[in-house]
BALOBA-1460 file (C-alpha; in Angstrom, 3 decimals):
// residues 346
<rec num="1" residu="x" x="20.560" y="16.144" z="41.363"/>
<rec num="2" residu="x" x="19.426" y="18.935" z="38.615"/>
<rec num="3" residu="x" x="16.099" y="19.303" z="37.446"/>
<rec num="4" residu="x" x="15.663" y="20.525" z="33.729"/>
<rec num="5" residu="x" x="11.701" y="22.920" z="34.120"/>
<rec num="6" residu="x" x="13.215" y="25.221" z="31.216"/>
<rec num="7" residu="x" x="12.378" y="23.551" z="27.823"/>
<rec num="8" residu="x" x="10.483" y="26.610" z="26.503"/>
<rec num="9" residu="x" x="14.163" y="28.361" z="26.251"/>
<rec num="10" residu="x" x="15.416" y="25.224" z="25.036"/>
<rec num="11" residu="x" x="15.057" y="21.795" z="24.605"/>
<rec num="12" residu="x" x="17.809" y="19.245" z="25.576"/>
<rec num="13" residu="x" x="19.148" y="17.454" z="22.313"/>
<rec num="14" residu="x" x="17.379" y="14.760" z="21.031"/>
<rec num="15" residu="x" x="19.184" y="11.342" z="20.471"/>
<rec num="16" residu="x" x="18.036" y="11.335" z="16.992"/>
<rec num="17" residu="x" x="19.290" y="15.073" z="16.481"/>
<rec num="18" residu="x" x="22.701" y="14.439" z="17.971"/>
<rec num="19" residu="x" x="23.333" y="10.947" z="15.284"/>
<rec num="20" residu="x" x="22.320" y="12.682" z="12.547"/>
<rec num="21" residu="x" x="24.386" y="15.530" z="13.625"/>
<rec num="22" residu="x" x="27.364" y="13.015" z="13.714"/>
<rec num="23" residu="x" x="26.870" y="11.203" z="10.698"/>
<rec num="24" residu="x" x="27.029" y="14.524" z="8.915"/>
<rec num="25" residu="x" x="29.921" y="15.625" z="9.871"/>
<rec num="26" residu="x" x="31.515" y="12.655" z="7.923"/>
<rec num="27" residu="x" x="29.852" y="14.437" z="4.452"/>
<rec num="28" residu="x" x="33.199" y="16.466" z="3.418"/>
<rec num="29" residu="x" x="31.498" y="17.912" z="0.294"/>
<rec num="30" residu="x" x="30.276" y="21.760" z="0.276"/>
<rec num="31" residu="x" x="26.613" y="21.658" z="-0.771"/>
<rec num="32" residu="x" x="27.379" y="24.043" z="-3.715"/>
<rec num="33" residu="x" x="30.045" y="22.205" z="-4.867"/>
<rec num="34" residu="x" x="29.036" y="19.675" z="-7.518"/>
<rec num="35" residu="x" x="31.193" y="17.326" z="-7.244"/>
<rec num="36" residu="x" x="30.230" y="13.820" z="-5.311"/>
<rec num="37" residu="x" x="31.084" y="14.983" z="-2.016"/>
<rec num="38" residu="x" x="29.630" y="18.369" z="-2.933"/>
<rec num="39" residu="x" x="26.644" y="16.457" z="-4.053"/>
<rec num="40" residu="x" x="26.539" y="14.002" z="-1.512"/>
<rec num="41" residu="x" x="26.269" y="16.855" z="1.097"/>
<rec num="42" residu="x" x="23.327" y="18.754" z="-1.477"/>
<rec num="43" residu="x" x="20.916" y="15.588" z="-1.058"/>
<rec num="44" residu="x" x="21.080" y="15.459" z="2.996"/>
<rec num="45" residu="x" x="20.218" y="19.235" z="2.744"/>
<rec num="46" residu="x" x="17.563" y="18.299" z="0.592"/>
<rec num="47" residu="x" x="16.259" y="15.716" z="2.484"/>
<rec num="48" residu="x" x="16.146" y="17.543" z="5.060"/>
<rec num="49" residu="x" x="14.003" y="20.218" z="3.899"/>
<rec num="50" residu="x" x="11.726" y="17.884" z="2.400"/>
<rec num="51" residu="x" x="11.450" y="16.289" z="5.983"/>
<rec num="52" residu="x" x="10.747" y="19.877" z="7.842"/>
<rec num="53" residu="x" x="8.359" y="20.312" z="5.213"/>
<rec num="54" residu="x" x="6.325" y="17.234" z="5.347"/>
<rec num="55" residu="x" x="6.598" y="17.265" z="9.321"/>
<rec num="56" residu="x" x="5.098" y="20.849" z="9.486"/>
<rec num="57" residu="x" x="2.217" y="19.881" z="6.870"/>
<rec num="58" residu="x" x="4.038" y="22.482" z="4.589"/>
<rec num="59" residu="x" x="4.249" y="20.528" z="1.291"/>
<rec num="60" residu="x" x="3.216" y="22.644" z="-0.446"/>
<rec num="61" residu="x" x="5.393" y="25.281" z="0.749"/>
<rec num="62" residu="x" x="9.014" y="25.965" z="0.048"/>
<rec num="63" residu="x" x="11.474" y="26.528" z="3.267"/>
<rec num="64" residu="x" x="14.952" y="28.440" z="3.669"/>
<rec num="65" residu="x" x="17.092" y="27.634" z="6.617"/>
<rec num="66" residu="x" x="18.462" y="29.546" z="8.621"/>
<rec num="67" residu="x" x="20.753" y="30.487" z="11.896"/>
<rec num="68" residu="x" x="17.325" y="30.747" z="14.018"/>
<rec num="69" residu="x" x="14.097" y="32.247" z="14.581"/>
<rec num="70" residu="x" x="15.369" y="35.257" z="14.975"/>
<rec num="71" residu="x" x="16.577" y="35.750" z="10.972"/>
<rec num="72" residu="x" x="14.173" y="33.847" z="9.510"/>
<rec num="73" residu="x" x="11.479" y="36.787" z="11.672"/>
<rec num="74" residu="x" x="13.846" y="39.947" z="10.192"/>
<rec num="75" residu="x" x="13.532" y="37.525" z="6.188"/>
<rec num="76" residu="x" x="10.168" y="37.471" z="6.516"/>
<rec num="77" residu="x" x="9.051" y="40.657" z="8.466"/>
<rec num="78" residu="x" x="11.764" y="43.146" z="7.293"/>
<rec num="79" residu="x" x="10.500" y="46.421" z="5.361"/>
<rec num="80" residu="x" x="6.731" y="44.918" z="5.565"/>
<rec num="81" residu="x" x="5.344" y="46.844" z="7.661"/>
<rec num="82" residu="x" x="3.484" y="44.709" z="9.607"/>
<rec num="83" residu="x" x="1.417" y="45.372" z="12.855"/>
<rec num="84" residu="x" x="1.813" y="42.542" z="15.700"/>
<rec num="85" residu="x" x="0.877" y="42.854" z="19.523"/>
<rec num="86" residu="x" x="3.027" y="43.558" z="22.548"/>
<rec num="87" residu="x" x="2.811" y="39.394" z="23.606"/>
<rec num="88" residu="x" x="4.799" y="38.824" z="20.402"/>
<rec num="89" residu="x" x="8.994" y="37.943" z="20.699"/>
<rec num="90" residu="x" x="11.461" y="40.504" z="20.563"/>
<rec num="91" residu="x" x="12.877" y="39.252" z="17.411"/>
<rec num="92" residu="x" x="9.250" y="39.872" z="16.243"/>
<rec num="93" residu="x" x="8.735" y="43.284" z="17.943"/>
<rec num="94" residu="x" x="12.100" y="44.226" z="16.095"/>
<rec num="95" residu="x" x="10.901" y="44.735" z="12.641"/>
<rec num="96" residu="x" x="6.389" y="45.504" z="13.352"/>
<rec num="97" residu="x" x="4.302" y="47.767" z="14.832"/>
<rec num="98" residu="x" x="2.941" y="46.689" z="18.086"/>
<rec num="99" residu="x" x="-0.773" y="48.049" z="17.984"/>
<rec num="100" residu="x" x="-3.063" y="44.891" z="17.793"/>
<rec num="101" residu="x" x="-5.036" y="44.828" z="20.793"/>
<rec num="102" residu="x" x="-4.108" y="42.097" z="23.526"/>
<rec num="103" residu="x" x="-7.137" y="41.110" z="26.172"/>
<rec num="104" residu="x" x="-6.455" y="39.966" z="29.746"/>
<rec num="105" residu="x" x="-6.096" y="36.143" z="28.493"/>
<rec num="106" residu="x" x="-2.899" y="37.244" z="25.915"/>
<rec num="107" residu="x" x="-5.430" y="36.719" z="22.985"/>
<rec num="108" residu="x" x="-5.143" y="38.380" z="20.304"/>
<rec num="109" residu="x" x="-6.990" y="39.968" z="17.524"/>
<rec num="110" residu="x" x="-6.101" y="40.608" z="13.803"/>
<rec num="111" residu="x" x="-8.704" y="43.239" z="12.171"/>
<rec num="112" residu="x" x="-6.192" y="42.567" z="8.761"/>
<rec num="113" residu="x" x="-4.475" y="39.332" z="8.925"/>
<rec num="114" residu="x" x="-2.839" y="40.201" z="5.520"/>
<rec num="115" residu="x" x="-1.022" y="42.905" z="7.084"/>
<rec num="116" residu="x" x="-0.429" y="41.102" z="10.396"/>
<rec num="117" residu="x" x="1.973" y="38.989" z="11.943"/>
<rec num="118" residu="x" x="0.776" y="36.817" z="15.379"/>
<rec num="119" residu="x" x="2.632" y="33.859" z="17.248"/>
<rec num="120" residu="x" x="1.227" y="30.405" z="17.449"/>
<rec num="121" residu="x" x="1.537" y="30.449" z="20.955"/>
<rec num="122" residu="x" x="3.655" y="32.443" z="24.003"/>
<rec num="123" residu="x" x="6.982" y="31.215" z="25.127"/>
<rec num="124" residu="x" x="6.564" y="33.010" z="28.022"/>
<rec num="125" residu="x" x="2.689" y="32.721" z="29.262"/>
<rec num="126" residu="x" x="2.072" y="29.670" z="27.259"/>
<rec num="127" residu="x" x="-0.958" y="31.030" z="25.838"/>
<rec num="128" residu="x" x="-2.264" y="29.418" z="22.409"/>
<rec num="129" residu="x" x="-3.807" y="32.320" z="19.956"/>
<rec num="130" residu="x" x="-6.229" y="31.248" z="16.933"/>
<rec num="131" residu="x" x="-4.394" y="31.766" z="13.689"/>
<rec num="132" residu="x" x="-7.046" y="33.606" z="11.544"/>
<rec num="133" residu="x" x="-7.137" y="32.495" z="7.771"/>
<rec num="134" residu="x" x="-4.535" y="34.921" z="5.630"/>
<rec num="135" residu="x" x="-2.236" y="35.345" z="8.400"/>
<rec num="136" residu="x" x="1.240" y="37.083" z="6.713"/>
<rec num="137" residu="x" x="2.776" y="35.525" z="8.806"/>
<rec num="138" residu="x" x="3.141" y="33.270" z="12.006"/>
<rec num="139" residu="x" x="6.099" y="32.960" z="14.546"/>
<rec num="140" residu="x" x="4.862" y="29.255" z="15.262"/>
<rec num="141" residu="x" x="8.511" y="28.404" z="17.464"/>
<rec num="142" residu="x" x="6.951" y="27.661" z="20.184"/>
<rec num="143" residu="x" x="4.352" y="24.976" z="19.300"/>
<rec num="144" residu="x" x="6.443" y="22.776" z="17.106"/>
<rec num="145" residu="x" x="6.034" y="19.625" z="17.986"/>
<rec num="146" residu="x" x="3.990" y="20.077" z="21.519"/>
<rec num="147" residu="x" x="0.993" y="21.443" z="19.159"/>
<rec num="148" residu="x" x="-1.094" y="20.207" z="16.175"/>
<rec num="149" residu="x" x="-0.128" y="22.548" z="13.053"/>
<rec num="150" residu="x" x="-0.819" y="21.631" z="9.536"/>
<rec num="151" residu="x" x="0.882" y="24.568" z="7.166"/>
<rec num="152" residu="x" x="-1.186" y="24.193" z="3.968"/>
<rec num="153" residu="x" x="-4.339" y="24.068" z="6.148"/>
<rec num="154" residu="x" x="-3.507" y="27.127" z="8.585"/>
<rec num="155" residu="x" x="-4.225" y="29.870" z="6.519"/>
<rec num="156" residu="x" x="-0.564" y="31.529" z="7.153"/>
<rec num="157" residu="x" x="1.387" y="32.540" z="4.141"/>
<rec num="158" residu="x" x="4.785" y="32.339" z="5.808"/>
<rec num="159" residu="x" x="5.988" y="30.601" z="9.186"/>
<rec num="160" residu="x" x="8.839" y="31.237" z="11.771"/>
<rec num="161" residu="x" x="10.371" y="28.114" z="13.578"/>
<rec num="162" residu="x" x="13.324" y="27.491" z="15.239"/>
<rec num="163" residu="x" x="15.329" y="23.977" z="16.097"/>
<rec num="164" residu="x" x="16.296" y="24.182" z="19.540"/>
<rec num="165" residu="x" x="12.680" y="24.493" z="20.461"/>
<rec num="166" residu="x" x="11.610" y="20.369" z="19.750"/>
<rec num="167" residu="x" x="15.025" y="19.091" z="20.621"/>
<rec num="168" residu="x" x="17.011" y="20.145" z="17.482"/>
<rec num="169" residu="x" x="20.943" y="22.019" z="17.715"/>
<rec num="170" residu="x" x="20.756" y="25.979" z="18.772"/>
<rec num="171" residu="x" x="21.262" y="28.142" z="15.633"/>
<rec num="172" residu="x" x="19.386" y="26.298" z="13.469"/>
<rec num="173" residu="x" x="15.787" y="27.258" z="12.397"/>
<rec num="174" residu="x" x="13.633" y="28.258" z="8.864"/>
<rec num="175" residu="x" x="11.472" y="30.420" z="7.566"/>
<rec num="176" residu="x" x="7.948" y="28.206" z="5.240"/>
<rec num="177" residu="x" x="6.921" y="30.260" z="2.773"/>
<rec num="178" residu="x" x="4.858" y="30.415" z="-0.245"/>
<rec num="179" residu="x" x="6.331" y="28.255" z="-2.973"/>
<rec num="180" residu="x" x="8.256" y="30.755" z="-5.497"/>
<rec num="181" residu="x" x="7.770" y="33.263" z="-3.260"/>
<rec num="182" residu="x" x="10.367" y="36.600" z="-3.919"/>
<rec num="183" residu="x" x="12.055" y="37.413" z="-0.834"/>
<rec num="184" residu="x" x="14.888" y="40.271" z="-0.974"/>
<rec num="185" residu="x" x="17.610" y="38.535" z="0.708"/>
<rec num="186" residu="x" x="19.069" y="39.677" z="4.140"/>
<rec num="187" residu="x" x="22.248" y="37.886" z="3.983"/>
<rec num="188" residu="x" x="24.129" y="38.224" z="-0.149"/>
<rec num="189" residu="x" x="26.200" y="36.618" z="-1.631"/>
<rec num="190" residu="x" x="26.975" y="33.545" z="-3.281"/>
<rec num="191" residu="x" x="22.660" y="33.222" z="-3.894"/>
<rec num="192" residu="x" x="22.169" y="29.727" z="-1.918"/>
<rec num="193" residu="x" x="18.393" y="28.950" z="-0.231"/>
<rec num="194" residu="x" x="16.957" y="29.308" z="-3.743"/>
<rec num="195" residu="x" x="18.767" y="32.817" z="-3.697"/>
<rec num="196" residu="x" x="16.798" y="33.958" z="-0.362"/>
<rec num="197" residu="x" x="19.883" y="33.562" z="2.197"/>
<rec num="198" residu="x" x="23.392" y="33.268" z="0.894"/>
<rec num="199" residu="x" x="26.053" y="31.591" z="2.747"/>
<rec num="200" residu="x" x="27.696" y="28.020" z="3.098"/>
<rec num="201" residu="x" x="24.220" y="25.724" z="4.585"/>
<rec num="202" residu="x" x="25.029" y="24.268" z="7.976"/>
<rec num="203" residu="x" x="24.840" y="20.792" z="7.526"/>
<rec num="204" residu="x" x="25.489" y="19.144" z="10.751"/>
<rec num="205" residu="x" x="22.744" y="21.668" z="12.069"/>
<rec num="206" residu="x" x="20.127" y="20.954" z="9.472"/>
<rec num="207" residu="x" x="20.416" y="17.280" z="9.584"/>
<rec num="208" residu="x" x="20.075" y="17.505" z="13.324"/>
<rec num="209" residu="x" x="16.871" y="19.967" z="12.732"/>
<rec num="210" residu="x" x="15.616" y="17.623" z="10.057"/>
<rec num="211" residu="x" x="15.766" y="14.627" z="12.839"/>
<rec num="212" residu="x" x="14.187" y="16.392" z="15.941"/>
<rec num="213" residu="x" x="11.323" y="17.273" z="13.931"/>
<rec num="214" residu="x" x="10.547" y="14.116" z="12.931"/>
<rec num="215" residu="x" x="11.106" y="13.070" z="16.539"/>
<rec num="216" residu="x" x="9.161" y="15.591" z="18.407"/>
<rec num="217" residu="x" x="6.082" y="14.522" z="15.755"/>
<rec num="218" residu="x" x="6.209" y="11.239" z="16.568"/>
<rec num="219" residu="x" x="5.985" y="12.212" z="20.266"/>
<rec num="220" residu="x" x="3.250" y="14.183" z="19.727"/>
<rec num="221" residu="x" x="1.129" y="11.784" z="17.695"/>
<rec num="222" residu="x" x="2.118" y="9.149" z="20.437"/>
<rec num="223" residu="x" x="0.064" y="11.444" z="23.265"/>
<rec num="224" residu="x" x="4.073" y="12.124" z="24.938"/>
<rec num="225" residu="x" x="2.150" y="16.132" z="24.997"/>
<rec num="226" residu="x" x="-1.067" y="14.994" z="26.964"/>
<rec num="227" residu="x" x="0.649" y="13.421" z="29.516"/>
<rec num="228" residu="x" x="3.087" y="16.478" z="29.973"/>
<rec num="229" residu="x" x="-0.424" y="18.160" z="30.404"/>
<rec num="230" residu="x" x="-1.177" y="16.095" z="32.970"/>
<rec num="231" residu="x" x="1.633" y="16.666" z="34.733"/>
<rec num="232" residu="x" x="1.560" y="20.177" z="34.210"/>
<rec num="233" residu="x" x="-1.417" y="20.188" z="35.823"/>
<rec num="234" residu="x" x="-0.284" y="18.697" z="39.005"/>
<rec num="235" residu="x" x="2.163" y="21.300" z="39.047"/>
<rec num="236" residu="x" x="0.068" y="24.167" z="38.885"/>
<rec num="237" residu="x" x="-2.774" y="22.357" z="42.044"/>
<rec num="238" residu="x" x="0.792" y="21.979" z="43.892"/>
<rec num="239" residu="x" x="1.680" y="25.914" z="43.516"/>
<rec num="240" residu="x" x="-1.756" y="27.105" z="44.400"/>
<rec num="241" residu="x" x="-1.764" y="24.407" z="47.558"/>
<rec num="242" residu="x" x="2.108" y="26.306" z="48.260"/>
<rec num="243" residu="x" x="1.469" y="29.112" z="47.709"/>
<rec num="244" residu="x" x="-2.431" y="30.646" z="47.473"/>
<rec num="245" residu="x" x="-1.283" y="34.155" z="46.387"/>
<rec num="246" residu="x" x="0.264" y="32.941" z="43.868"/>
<rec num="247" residu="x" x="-1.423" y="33.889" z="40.006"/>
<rec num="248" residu="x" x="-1.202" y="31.479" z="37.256"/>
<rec num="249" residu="x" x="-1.320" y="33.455" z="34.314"/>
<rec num="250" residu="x" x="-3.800" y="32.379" z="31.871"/>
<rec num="251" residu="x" x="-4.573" y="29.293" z="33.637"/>
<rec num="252" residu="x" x="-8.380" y="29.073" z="32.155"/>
<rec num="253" residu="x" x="-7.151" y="30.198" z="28.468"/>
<rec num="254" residu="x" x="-6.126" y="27.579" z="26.014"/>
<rec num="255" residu="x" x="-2.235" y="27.384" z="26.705"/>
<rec num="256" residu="x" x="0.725" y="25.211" z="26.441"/>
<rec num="257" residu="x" x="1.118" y="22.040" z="27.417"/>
<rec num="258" residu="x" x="3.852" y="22.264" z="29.222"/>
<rec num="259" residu="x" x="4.143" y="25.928" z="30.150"/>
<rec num="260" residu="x" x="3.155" y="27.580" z="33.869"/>
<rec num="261" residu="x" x="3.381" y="31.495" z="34.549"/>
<rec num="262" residu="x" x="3.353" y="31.984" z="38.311"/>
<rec num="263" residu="x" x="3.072" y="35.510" z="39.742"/>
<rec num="264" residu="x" x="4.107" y="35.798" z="43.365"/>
<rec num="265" residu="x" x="3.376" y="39.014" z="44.763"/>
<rec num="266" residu="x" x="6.060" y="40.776" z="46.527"/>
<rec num="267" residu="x" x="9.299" y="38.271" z="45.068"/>
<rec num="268" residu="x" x="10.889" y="39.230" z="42.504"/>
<rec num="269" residu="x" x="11.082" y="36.761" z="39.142"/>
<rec num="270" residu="x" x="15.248" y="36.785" z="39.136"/>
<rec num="271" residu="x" x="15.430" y="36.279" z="42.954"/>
<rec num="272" residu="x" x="12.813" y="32.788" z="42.284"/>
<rec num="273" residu="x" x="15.170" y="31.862" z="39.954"/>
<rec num="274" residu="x" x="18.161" y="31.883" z="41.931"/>
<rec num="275" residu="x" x="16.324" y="30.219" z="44.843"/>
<rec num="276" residu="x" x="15.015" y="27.285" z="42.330"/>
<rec num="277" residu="x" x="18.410" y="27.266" z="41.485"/>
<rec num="278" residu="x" x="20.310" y="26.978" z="44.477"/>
<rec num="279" residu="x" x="17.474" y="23.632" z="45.071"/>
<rec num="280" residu="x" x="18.561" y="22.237" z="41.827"/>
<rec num="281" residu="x" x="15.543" y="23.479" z="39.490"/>
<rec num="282" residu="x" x="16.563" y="25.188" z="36.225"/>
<rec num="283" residu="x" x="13.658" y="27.732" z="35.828"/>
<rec num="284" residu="x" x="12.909" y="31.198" z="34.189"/>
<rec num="285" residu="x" x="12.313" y="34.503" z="35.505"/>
<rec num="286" residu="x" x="9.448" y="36.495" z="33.074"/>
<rec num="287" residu="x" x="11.515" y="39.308" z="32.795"/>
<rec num="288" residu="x" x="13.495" y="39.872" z="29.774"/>
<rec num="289" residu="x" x="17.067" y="41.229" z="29.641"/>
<rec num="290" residu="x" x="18.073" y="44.377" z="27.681"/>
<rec num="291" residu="x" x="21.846" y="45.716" z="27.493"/>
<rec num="292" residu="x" x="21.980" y="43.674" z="30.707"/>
<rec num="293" residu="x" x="19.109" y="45.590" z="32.649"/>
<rec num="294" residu="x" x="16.133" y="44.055" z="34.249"/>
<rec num="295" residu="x" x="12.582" y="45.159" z="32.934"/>
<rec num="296" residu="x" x="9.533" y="44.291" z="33.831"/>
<rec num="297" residu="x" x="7.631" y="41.838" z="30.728"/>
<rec num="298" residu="x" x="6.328" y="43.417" z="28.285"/>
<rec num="299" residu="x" x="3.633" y="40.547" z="27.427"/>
<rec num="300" residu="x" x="2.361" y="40.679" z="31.004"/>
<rec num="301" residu="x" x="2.081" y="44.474" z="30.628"/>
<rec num="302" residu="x" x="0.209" y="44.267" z="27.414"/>
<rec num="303" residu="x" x="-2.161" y="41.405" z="29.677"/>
<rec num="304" residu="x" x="-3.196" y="44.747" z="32.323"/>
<rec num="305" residu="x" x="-0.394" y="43.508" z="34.972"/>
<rec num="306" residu="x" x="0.852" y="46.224" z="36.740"/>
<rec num="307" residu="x" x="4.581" y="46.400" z="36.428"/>
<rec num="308" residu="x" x="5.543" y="45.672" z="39.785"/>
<rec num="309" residu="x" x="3.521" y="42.359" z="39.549"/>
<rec num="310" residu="x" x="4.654" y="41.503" z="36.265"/>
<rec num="311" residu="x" x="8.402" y="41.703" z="37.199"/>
<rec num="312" residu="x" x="7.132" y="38.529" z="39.814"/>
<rec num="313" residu="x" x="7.079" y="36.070" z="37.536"/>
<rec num="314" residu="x" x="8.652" y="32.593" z="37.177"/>
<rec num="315" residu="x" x="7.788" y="30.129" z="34.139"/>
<rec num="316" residu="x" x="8.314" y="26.543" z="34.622"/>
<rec num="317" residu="x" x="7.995" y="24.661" z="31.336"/>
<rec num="318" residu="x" x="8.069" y="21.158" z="31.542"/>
<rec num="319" residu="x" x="9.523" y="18.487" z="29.074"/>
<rec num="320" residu="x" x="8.709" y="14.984" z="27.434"/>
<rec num="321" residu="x" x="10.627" y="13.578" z="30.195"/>
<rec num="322" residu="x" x="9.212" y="15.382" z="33.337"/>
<rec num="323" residu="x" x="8.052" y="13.441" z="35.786"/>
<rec num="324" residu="x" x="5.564" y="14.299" z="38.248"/>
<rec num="325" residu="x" x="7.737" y="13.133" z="41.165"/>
<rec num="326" residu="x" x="9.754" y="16.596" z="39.653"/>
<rec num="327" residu="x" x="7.202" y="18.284" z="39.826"/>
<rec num="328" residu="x" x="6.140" y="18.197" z="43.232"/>
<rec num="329" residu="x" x="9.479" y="18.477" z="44.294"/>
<rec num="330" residu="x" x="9.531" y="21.952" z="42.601"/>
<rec num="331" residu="x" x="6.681" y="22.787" z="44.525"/>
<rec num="332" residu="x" x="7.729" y="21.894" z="47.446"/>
<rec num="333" residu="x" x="11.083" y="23.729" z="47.385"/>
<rec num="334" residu="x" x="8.578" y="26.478" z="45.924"/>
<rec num="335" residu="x" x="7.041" y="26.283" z="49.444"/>
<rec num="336" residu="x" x="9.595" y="25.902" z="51.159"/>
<rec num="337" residu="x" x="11.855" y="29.024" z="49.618"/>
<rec num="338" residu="x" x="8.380" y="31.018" z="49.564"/>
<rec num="339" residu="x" x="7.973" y="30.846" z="53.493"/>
<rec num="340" residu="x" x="11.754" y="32.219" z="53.864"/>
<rec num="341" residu="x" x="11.187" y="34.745" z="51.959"/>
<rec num="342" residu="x" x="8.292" y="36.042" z="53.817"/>
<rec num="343" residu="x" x="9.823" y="35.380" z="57.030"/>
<rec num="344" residu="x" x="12.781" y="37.908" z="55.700"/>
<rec num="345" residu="x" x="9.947" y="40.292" z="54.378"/>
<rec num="346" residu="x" x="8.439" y="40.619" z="57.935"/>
């Protein structure tokens, strides 16, 4: 039997995502077409940003889909100029200057938030930063839907979120942004998003976004989050208890609700992975992967970790549906692969 622990690099497909997904795929029309079908297929895209919008407090706001986080960061970010901190995503890191100062929590502080870009909270530690009033702009990917956020009462002129994230398809995601807001468009062409990102809209994908959104808010409004809490934090008693060594990043900081960082000293992240794996635990290593070699986090370097500690890490990151019985199963195949590996080490 598989366990899913890997929901901060994606979410499994909501119901609600996959048959709105399939009723759209009936809608022949091209949404710049203006015929019926073509106008048929215009008002579900249309709903559908009016849904994102209303779900993310962003009224408003106008939005621009696109294939991800990742082009909606280079839309916003691209030939700004922005500084941003070493914690932040790659597809963040791509297009800013990484010299706001990160403490030993992963906070981070914004001297300028005009001129500043800084992520709702971490993907990879879990850590929650405080959005200062005036923020350019926000990478908020990771909180959707497992985090209060109300747009038009953040403070952030422009926000980053992706689909996959609360249960949506993969390469769907959006960039909220000032109403009438001039953005020189990345992708050109035949001028669609309001002339901000030309090409054909994806449909299926942005009904299927426009459904997991409202989904994931309902889940959070029912208190689905807080229990995940509480389960995370049976999790994290159950490593210490296997494993005392073991560092939790950020445990005392404000943090995900579903998100644990364990440092084990002396095991490598990627060899924990394939372990968990080999027990039936789908997990993450906190190293990232660049032109297919193995480097030690950059987040947890920014945090003071040395590198040999930060290339240690494992990140469980639990799900609406976790149970705590999966939980301390984890743990104890945790344990039990930890004492083999020490055994091997000595």
């Amino acid at each position: 039997m598989r366990t899913y622990l890997d929901h901060n690099a994606t979410a499994p497909l909501r119901p609600e995502a996959r048959e709105a997904m399939l009723a759209a795929m009936d809608l022949v029309g091209n949404p710049s077409s203006v015929h019926a079908e073509g106008r048929a297929a215009r008002a579900l895209v249309e709903r559908s940003r009016e849904a994102v919008l209303e779900a993310l407090g962003a009224t408003g706001s106008d939005l621009v889909f696109t294939s991800g986080a990742t082009e909606a960061a280079a839309l916003a970010l691209s030939g700004r100029g922005l500084r941003s901190a070493e914690v932040e995503h790659d597809a963040v890191l791509a297009w800013t200057d990484a010299t706001l100062p990160v403490d030993a929590e992963g906070r981070v502080t914004a001297d300028d938030p005009a001129a500043a870009t800084l992520q709702l909270a971490s993907g990879e530690t879990g850590i929650v930063q405080d959005l200062p009033s005036g923020l350019a702009v926000s990478d908020i990917t990771q909180g959707v839907g497992r985090l209060p956020y109300a747009h038009d009462w953040s403070g952030v002129s422009m926000a980053i979120l992706s689909a996959h994230k609360f249960g949506g398809p993969k390469g769907a995601g959006a960039l909220v942004l000032p109403r009438g807001h001039h953005l020189d468009a990345r992708l050109r062409g035949g001028g669609q998003e309001m002339g901000r990102r030309a090409g054909t809209e994806n449909v299926v994908a942005i009904a299927g976004m426009a459904a997991a959104i409202r989904a994931a808010l309902r889940d959070l409004a029912d208190g689905v989050w807080d229990r995940v809490a509480q389960i995370g934090n049976v999790l994290d008693e159950a490593l210490n208890a296997a494993s005392p060594d073991t560092i939790l990043v950020g445990r005392h900081a404000r943090r995900l609700p579903n998100t644990t960082l364990a440092l084990t000293p002396g095991w490598k992240g990627e060899t924990q992975v394939m372990a968990m794996d080999l027990q039936g635990f789908a997990v993450s290593s906190g190293s990232a992967c660049s032109s297919g070699k193995v480097r030690a986090s950059r987040t947890l370097r920014a945090m003071g970790y040395d590198e040999a500690l930060a290339g240690c890490a494992l990140r469980i990151s639990l799900g609406p549906g976790t149970t705590e019985e999966e939980v301390l199963r984890f743990a104890d195949a945790f344990a039990a692969a930890r004492r083999k590996q020490q055994s091997r080490a000595a």
